[in-house]
C-alpha positions as CSV (number, residue, x, y, z in Angstrom):
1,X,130.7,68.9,134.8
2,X,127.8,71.1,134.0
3,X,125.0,69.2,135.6
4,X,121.1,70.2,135.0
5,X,121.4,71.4,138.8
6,X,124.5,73.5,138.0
7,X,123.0,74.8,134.5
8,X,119.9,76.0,135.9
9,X,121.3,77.8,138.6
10,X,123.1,80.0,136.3
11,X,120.4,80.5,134.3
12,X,118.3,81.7,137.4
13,X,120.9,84.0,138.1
14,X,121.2,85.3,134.8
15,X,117.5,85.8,133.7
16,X,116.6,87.0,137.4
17,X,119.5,89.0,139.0
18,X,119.7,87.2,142.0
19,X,122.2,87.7,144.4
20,X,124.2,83.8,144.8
21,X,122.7,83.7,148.3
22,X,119.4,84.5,147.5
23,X,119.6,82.1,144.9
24,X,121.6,79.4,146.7
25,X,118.9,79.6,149.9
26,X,115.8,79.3,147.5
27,X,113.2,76.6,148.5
28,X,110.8,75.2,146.3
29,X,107.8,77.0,148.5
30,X,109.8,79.9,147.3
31,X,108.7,79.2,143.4
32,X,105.1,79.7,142.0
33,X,105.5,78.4,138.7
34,X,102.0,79.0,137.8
35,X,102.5,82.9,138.5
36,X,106.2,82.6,137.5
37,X,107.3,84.3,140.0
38,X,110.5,84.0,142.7
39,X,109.8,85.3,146.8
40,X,113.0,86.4,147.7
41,X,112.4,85.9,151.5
42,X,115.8,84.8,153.4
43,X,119.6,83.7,151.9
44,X,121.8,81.0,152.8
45,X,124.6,81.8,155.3
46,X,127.2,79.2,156.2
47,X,131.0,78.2,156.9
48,X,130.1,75.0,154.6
49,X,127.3,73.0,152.6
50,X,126.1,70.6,156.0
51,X,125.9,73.5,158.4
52,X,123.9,76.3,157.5
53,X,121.1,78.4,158.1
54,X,119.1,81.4,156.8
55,X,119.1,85.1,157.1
56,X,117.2,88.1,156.0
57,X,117.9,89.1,153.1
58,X,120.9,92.2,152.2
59,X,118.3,95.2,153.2
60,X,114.7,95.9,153.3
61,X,114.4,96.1,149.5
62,X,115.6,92.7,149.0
63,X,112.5,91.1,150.5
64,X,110.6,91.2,147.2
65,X,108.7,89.5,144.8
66,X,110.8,88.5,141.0
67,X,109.2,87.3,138.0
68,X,110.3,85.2,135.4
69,X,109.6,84.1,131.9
70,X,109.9,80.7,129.8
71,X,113.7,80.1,129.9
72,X,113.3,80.1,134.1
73,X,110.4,78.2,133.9
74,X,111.5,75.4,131.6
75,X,114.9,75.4,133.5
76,X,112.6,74.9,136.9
77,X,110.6,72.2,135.5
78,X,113.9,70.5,134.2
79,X,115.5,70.7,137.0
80,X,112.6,69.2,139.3
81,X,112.7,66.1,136.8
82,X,116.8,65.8,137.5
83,X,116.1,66.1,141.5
84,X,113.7,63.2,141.1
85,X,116.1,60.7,139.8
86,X,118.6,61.9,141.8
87,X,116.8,61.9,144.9
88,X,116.2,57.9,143.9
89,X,120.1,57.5,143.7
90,X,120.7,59.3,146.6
91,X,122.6,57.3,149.5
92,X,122.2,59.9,151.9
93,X,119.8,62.9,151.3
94,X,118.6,66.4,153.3
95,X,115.8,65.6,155.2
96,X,115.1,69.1,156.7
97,X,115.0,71.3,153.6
98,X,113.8,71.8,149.9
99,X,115.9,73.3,148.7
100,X,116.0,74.7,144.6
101,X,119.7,73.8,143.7
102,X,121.8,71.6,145.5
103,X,125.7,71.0,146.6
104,X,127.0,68.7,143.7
105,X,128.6,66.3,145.9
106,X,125.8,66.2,148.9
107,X,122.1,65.7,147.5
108,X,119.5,67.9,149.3
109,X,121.6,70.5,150.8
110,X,122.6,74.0,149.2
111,X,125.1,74.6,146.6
112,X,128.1,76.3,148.5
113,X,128.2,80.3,147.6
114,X,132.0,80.0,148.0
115,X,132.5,77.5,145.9
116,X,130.8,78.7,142.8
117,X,133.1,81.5,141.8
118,X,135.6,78.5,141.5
119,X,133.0,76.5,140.0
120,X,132.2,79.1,137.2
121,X,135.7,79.8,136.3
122,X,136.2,76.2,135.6
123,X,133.1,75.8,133.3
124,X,134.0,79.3,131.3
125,X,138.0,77.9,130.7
126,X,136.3,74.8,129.3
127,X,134.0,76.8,126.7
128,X,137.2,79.0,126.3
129,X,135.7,82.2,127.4
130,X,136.7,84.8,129.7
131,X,137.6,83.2,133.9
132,X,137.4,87.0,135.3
133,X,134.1,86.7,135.3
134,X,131.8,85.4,138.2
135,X,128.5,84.9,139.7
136,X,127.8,88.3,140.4
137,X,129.2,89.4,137.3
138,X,125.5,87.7,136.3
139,X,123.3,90.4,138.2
140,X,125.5,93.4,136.7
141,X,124.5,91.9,133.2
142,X,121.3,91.9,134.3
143,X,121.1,94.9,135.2
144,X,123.0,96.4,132.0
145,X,120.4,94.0,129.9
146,X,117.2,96.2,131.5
147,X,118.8,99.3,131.2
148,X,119.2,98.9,127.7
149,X,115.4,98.1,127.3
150,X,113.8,102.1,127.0
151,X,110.5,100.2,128.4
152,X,112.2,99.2,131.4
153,X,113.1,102.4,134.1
154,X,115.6,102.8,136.7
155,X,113.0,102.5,140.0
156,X,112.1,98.8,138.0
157,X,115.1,97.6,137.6
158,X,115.8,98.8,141.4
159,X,113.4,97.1,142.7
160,X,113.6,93.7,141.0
161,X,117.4,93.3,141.8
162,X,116.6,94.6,145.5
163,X,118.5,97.7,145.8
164,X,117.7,100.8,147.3
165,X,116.0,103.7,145.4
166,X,119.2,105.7,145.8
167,X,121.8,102.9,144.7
168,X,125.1,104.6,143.2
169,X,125.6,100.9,142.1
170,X,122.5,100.4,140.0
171,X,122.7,104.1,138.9
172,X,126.3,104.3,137.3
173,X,125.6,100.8,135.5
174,X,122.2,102.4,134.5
175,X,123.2,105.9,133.1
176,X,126.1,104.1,131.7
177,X,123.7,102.1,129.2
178,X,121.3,104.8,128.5
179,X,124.1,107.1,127.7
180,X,124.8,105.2,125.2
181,X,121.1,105.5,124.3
182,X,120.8,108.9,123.8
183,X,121.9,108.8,120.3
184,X,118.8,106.5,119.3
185,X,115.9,108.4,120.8
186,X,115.3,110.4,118.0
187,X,114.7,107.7,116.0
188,X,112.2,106.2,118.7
189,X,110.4,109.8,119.0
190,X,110.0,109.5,115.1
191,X,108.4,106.3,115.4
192,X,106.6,107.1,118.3
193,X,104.8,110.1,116.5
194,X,104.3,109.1,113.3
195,X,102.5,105.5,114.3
């Protein structure tokens, strides 16, 4: 059920805080795996997987530029080995487009963003974890997961996930983590000062 295709779309979502569309449009012209880094140029819009097309993305601040690290990147390079032999098996294949992650039943052409919240629910039942959660339930971990980090600030964690600089989203999940913070900062000034 969980292909490598499936797999490492979640991880990309999880260890990047992509939105599902920006993540589901994603073209492998997109990916500079020597940098390690994601352009977040377009998302995929569509009323199903064979017709499609692109958009800009959500607002001005989600045209950016988001780096990753080795899980990503060994996800990526895993997931360009499963396309090849895939591609080979393929009876009919997307001509017109690269794309990242693809539809499980249709080789080539995007994963459906409707069809994913479904999709997740069925693999989490499986594993016997909690079905409330979904896609975007992915980029709010994210989010929480930075915040908790006292290296990483608010106006960073902003701009990787592509939200404004004033976002009452990314600000209530923020000072909701740090709050919880507050209580260990002495510690941190102590070892701060005396090393």
């Amino acid at each position: 059920m969980l292909t490598t295709n499936m797999w490492a779309f979640f991880v990309v979502l999880s260890y990047t805080g992509l939105r599902i569309s920006e993540a589901a449009g994603l073209q492998w012209e997109d990916i500079d795996m020597e940098k390690r880094t994601i352009d977040v140029n377009k998302q995929i819009y569509g009323t199903s997987v064979l017709k499609y097309s692109f958009i800009p993305p959500k607002n001005e601040q989600s045209e950016r530029i988001v780096s990753f690290g080795d899980t990503v990147a060994k996800a990526l390079r895993l997931l360009q080995e499963w396309q090849k032999d895939e591609r080979l098996s393929a009876k009919k294949f997307n001509p017109k487009d690269n794309f990242v992650f693809w539809c499980p039943t249709f080789p080539g052409y995007p994963v459906q963003v409707t069809g994913m919240g479904n999709f997740m629910r069925k693999v989490l039942g499986k594993a016997e974890l909690p079905t409330n959660l979904t896609p975007h339930s992915l980029r709010h971990t994210h989010v929480s997961l930075l915040a908790s980090n006292p290296r990483v600030g608010l106006p960073e964690i902003q701009a990787r996930i592509g939200h404004k600089s004033n976002s009452k989203v990314t600000e209530l999940i923020y000072l909701h983590v740090t709050k919880n913070r507050q209580f260990e900062i002495a510690d941190d000034f102590e070892w701060a000062i005396n090393n």
